[in-house]
N, C-alpha and C positions, 0 to 999 in steps of 0.2 A: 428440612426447609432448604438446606443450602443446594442436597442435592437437587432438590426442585427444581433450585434456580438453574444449577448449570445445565440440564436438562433442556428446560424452557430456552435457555440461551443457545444451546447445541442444536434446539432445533430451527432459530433464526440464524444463526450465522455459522453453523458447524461444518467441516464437510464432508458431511454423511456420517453414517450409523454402520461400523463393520460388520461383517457378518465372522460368527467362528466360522471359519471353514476346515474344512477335514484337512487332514497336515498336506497330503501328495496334492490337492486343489489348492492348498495354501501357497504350496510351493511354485507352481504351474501358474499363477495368476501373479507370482512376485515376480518370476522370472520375464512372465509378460513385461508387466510394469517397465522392468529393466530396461527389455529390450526396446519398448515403446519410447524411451529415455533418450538411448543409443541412437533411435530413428530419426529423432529432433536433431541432435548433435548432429550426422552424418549430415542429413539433409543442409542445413543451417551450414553446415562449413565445406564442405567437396562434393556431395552427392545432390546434382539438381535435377531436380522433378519438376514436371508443370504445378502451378502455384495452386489453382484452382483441384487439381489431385490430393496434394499436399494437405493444403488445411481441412477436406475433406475426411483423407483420413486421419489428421490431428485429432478431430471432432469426434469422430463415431466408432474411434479405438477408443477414445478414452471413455466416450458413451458403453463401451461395449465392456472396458474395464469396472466401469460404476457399476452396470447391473449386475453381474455376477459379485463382486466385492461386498457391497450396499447395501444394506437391508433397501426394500422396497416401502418400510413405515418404523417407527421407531418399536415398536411392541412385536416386530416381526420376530419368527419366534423359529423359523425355516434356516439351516444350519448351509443348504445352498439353493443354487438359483431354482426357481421356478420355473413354470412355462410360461408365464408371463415376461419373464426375465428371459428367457430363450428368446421367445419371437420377438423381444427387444434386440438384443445381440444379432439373430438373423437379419431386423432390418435395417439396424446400424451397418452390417458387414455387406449387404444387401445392396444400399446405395452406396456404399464406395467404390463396390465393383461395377454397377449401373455406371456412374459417372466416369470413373476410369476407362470403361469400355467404349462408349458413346460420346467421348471426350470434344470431339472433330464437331459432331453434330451438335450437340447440345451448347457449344458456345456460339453458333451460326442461327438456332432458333429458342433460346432460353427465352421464356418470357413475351414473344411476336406468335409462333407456329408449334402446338405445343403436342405433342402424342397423348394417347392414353398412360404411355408408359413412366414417360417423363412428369404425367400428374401423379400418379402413384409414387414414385419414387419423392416427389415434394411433398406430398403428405404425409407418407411414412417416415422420411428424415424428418419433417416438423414435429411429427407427434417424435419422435425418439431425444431431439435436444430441450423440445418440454420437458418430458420424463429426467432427462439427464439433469437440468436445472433443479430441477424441484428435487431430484434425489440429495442433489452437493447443498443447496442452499435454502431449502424452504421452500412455501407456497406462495412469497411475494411476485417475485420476477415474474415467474407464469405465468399468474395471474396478469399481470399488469402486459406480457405479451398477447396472452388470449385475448384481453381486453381491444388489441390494437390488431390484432386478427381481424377480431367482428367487428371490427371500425370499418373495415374494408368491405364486409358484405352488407352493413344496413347504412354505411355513407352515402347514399343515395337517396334515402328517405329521412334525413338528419338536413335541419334548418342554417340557417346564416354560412357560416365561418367553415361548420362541422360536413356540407353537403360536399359530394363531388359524385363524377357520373357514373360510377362502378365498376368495376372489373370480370374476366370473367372466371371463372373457378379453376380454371386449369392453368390458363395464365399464370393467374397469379402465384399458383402455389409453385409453378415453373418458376416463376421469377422470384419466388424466397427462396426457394433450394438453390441460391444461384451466388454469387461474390456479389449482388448488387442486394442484396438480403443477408442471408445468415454467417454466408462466406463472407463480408465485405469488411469493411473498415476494422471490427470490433476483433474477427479471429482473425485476421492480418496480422495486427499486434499480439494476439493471443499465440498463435503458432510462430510465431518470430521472436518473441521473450519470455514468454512464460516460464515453460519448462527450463529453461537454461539458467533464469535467475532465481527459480524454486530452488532446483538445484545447488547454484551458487551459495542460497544460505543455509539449505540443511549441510553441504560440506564442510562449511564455515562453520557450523554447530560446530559437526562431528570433529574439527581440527582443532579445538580448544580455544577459537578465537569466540566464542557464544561468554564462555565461561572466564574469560582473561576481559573481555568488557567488563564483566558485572562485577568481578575483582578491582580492577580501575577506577569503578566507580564508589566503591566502597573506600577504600586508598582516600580517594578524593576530597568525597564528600561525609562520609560515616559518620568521623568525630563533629563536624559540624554542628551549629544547632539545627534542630529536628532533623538531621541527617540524614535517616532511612526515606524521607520524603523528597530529599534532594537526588538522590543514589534512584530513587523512581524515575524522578526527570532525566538524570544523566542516561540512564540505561536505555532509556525509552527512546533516548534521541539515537544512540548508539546503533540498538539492535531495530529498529521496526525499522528502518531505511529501507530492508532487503527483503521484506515482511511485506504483502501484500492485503493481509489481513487483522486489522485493529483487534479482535477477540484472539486471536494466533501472538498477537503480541503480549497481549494482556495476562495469559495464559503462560506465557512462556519467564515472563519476569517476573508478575505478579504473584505470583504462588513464595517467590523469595520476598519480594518488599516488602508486599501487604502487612505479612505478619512482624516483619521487623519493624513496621510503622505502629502497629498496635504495640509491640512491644515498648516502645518510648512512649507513648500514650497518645497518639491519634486518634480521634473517634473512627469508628466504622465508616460509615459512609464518606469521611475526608480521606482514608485509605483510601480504599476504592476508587475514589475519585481521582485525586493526585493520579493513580496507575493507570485509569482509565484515558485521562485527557495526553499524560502524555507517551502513551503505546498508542493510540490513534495519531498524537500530530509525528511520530515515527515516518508516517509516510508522506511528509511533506520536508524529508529530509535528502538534500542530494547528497550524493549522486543519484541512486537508484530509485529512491521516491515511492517504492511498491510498488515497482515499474510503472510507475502512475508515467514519470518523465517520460519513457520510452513510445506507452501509446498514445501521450499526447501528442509527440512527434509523429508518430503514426496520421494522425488524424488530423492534426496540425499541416504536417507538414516543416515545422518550424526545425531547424538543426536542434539536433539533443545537446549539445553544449551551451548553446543561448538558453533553452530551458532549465538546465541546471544549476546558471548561472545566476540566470530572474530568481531562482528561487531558495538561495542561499540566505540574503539578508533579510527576507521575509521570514523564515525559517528561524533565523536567530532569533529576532523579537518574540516569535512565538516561544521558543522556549523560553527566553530570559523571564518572558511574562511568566511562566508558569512558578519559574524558580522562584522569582522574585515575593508572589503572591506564599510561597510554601514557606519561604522567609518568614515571610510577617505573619503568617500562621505559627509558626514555630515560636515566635517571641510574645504573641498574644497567648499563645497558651503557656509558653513558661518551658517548651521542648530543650530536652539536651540529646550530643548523638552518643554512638554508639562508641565503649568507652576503645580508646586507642588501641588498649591490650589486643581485642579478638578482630582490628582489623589487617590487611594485607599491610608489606608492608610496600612502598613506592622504588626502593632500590631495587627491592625483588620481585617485582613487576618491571622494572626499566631492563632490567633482565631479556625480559621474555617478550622485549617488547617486536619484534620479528615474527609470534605470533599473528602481527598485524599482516604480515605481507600480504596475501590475497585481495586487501583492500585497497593498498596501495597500487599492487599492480593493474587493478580495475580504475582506481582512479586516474591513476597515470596515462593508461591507454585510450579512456574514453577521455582526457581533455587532451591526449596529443592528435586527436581527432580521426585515429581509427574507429573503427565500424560498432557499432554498440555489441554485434555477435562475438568478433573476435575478441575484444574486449570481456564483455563474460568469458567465452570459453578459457582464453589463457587465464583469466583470474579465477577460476573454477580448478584449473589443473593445479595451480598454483597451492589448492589448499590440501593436494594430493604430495607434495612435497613440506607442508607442513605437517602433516601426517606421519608422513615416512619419517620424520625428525623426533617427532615426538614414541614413535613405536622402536625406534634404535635408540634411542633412550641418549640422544645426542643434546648439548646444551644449543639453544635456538640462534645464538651466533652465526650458526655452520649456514643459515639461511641468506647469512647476508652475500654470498655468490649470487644465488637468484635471483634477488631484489635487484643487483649489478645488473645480472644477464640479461633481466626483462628488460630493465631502463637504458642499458646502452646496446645490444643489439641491434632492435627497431630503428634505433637514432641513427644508422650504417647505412640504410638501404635494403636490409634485408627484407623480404618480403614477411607480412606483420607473423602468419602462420606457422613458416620457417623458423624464424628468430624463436617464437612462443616452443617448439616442436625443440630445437636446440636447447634452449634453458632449460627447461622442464627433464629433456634424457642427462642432457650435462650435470644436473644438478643433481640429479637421483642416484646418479654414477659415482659424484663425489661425494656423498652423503655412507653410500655403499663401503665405497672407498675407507672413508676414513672410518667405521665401525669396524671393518678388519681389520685397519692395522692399530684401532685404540685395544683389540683381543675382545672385540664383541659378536667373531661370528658365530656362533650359534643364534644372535638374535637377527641374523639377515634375512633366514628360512623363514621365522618365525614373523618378521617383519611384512616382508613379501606377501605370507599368506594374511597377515591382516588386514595391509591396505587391500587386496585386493576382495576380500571379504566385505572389508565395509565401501568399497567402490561399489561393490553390487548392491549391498544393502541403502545404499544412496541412491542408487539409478532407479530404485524399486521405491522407495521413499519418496523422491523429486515427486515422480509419475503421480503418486498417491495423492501428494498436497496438490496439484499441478489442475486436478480433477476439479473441482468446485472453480477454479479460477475461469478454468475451459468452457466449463458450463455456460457459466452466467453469461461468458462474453458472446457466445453464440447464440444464445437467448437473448442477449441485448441487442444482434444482429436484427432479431425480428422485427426489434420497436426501431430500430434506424432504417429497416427497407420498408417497412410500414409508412413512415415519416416523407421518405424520398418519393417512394410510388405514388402516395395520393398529395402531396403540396402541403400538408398537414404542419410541417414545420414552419415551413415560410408564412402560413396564416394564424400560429400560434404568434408569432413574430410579429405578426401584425396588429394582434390583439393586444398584449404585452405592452408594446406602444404606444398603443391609445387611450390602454387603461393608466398609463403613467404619464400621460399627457405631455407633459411640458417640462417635467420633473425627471431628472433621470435619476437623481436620489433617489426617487421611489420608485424608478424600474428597477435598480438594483436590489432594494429593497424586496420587492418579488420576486425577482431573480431567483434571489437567495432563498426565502422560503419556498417557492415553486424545488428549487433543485433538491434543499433538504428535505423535504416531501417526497421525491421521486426516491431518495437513495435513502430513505428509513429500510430498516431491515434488509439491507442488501449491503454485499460487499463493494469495497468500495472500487474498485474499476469498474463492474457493473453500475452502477450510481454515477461514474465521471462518464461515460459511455454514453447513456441518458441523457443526462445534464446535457452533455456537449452534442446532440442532435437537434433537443430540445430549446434549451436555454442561449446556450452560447452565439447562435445565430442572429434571437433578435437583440443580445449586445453589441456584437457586431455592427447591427443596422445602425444602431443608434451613433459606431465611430469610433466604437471601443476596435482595439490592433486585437485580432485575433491570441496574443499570448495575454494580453491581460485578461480579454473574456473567458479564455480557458484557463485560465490560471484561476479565474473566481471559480466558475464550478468547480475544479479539483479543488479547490479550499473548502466548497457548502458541501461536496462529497465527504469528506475528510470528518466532516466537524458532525454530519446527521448520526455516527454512529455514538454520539455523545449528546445527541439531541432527544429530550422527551416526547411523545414516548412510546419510541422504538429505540433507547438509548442501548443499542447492544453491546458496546465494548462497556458501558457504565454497567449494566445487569451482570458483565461477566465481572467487575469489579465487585461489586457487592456479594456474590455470591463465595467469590474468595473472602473475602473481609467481612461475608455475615451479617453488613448490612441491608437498608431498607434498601430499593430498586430504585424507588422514584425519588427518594431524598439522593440518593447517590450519584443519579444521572444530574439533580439540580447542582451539586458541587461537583461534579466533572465538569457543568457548563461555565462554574465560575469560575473554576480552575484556568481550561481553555477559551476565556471569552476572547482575550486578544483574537481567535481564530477566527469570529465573528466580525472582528473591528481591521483588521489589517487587509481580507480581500476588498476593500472598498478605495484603500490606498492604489490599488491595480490601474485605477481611472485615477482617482483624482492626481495622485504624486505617481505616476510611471517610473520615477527615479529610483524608488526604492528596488525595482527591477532593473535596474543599470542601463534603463531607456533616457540616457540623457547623458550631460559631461561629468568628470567627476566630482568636479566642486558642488553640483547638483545634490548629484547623488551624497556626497559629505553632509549635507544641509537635510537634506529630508533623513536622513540613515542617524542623525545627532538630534534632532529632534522629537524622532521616532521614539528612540530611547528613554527621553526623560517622559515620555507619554505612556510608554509601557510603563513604567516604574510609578506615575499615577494611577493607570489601572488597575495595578495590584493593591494599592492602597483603597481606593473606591472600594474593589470586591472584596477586602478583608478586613475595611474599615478601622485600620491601624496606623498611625503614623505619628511614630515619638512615642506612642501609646495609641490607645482606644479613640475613637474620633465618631462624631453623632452624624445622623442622617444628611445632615445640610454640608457638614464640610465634605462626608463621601462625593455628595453632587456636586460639588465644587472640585474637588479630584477630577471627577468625571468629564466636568466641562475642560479642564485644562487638557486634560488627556485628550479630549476630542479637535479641540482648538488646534493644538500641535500637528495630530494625524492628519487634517487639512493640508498643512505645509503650503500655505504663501505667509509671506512679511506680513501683512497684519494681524493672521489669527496667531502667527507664533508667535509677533509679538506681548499681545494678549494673555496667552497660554505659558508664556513663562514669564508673564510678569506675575498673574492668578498662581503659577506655581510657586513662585517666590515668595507670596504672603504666606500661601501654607507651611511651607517649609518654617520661615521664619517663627509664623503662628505656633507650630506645633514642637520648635525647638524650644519655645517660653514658656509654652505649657509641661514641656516636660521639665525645664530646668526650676519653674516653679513647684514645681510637687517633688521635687528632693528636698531634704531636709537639708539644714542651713549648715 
């Protein structure tokens, strides 16, 4: 059963089905990979190519790496490609070259004066990034872009809202093989950060900073009560930040928690859950956000440092809530943690703690306000020097030179590149350095060829997870040039609005289920992508600032993958934890409901996004808190003890009262808080014995 589950989950949110390949094709398609890797980087940091070349072949290498890698169906049973898979690759290879070669013309008549050739070549790339979609992620996406295909050829015979006057067939496919279609907004962002921050965290795996989190977190929180359910939260918040994928998160932590939560006695599906609600809200974590930050700015527009920023103290609530709620799980059922003996211990972790550097230096770099590229990239090298420390068998100390070099470098003047390029050889040199003269060389050789071994086996790696991301967002391309071309968003926008009348409560409200509907079963930048052609627009209309409306979609993105029922990070939960699917996504939702209750604070209290002064923000960011710490109480119906239906909805209303944030509902909301408290401190001091 269980394999069922991950199976059934692998084929909504997996990405892709490998194929055994024969070892020398094994080899030949890794080394691809790699070098497909290397292509990113170069480009992305000294090597510039026309843009519209660029993401091109972003797209239809990595199209052209899926089909030969990928099974073509999950029961495939063919050891390599096919000829279906050929003239897949051919026509991926096919228009890149098309486009590269007719570069001149085809930006002069894309989409107005169209050839024969130029429609061919739009077809054949549209049918190749369908295939490619559907290969990494499922049969949702495609569908739902075919669906807005054929919007385009019967929109003419379609009533009200849905009519427009039609396009013509060559056109149009001209103008979706084009940056104002498939190329535009979605792989902008995609070829711009993708690969570089996939990258970033498989190195980060590989450098022992994966495994010194979830050590830390243990440290922490273990002994704790219900511990192993705290150590979920912690982790969850830690590692999915660099995670673009809620089931990749879930998967990657979850296999250690889950069972350490059943071990203390968790029920099944509250494992699950716990793991599930917080390896999704992972990517509502800045800086990196599951690059979610990155192509909001994209899309936005908005500088990546204000969005990082908005979206800190939002972030905290969210998890506090989760912790808070595993709390008072923990004490209603009677949880203890895990006993002190078998945890880490915190000195010797305080140790090691230089393991962290790649994250600092990425933190460092993106808020002294360099580029988000160079930024990855030196904090990507960075974990090539924690490598090299760990493979000379050096105590992690010796790092603290780099951590200097990055931080005071750049601060001189130096050009960001430079500086990064000097640290990084300086630092490798000292590291070198001192294993010969501690009598360690024989491990220098040995060193050498490791990093540079698993340097390759990351380049080949990055490319691999890098694939499903690529897909989706060039498949989401369709439904945003779809939307543009025929005015389809702006009269969704307008519907939206009149269906909510007068009540922006309830446009929200739609909003929100409209987005989490669009991003069921899909990954979640494909899902914010949506949303935000969709959705975001007619919030907008209504006067919301473009970061709050987009900040709500990336919140209903974030949260569909724990919403029933398409709950996929919840089904990957259960299927570790052996529980039921549908009970386990209902306790993911109660886990993460704050995620449900805080995008709506986007409008009403802007402050909690640091859109206002600080004394502001102090007031809504303090009231926020005692409203979370209600929530958890509602959802777990615990406070002092066990608490009946009516006082949870009295939790509820005070929590709701607060997240309002003006002087009369907080006044209200914590005065209703205050009885409870009071209430529920007499109830308990009454039921001790005398």
């Amino acid at each position: 059963m269980i394999n069922g589950l991950v199976e059934d989950v692998a084929e909504l949110d997996a990405e892709g089905h490998d194929r055994s390949l024969p070892a020398r094709m094994a080899v030949a398609l890794a080394l691809t990979s790699a070098l497909y890797a290397v292509f990113h980087l170069a480009v992305l940091n000294f090597w510039s190519i026309d843009e519209w070349v660029y993401r091109v072949i972003h797209v239809n290498i990595g199209a052209a790496l899926t089909f030969v890698g990928l099974k073509a169906w999950r029961q495939e049973r063919a050891v390599i490609a096919g000829p279906f898979d050929a003239a897949l690759v051919a026509g991926a290879i096919g228009c890149s070259i098309y486009v590269a070669v007719h570069l001149d013309a085809l930006i002069m008549r894309t989409g107005v004066i169209t050839t024969t050739a130029d429609m061919i070549c739009g077809a054949v790339g549209t049918l190749v990034v369908l295939e490619f979609a559907r290969r990494v992620s499922g049969l949702m996406l495609p569908i739902i872009a075919f669906v807005f295909i054929s919007y385009v050829f019967v929109g003419d015979w379609l009533p009200g809202i849905l009519h427009h006057s039609g396009f013509q067939t060559d056109n149009f496919l001209s103008f979706l093989y084009s940056q104002d279609g498939i190329f535009g907004m979605t792989v902008a962002a995609s070829s711009r950060y993708i690969i570089l921050f996939v990258a970033f965290a498989v190195f980060l795996q590989a450098s022992g900073a994966g495994d010194y989190f979830m050590r830390l977190a243990m440290a922490l929180f273990g002994a704790t009560r219900g511990g192993p359910g705290k150590v979920s939260v912690f982790s969850g918040l830690l590692f999915g930040t660099v995670s673009g994928s809620a089931v990749a998160n879930v998967v990657a932590t979850g296999t250690f928690t889950i069972p350490m939560m059943r071990r203390v006695g968790y029920p099944r599906e509250s494992a699950g859950g716990i793991e599930a609600a917080s390896s999704s809200g992972g990517q509502l974590v800045p800086p990196v956000m599951g690059a979610g930050a990155f192509i909001m700015a994209e899309i936005t527009g908005i500088p990546y440092a204000e969005i990082a920023i908005a979206a800190a103290l939002p972030c905290i609530l969210f998890y506090l809530a989760i912790f808070l709620t595993v709390d008072l799980q923990a004490q209603r059922l009677g949880l203890n943690g895990v006993p002190r003996s078998e945890l880490p211990r915190l000195r010797e972790l305080a140790q090691d703690v230089f393991l962290l550097l790649p994250l600092v230096v990425l933190i460092y770099l993106l808020l002294s306000g360099y580029s988000i590229i160079a930024a990855g990239t030196w904090g990507l090298a960075s974990t090539l020097l924690v490598l090299t420390c760990r493979e000379l068998g050096l105590r992690s100390h010796v790092l603290a030179l780099p951590l200097v070099l990055f931080l005071v470098l750049p601060s001189t003047g130096v050009q960001i590149n430079l500086a990064g390029a000097t640290a990084t050889v300086a630092s490798m040199m000292l590291m070198i350095g001192v294993a010969l003269m501690g009598g360690s060389t024989a491990r220098v050789p040995e060193c050498l060829r490791s990093v540079v071994t698993t340097t390759y086996h990351g380049l080949a790696e990055s490319a691999r997870k890098s694939l499903q991301l690529i897909g989706v967002m060039a498949c989401a391309g369709i439904v945003v040039g779809v939307l543009g071309l025929t005015g389809l968003g702006g009269r969704f926008s307008s519907v939206l609005l009149s269906a909510a009348g007068e009540s922006q409560t309830l446009a929200f409200m739609l909003a929100m289920v409209i987005s989490i509907i669009l991003g069921m079963g899909m990954p979640t930048t494909a899902a914010y992508a949506i949303a935000a052609a969709v959705v975001a627009p007619a919030l907008q209309q209504m006067g919301v600032s473009a970061l709050a409306a987009h900040m709500f979609v990336f919140y209903c993105a974030v949260i569909s993958a724990i919403t029933p029922p398409v709950a996929i990070a919840a089904f990957a939960g259960a299927a570790i934890a052996g529980g039921k699917p549908w009970l386990t996504s209902v306790r993911a939702m109660r886990y993460g409901i704050a995620a449900f209750i805080l995008p709506f604070m986007f409008y009403t209290s802007p402050e909690i996004m640091f859109q206002g002064s600080w004394l502001e923000t102090a007031h809504v960011f303090t009231t926020a808190l005692v409203a979370i710490y209600f929530i958890a109480v509602a959802g777990e119906g615990y406070l002092f003890g066990p608490i009946g239906l009516f006082a949870r909805l009295l939790a509820a209303l005070a929590a709701l009262l607060l997240l309002w944030s003006n002087v009369p509902t907080d006044i209200v909301g914590l005065a209703l808080a205050a009885v409870l408290l009071v209430w529920g401190r007499w109830r308990r001091l009454r039921a001790q014995p005398a």
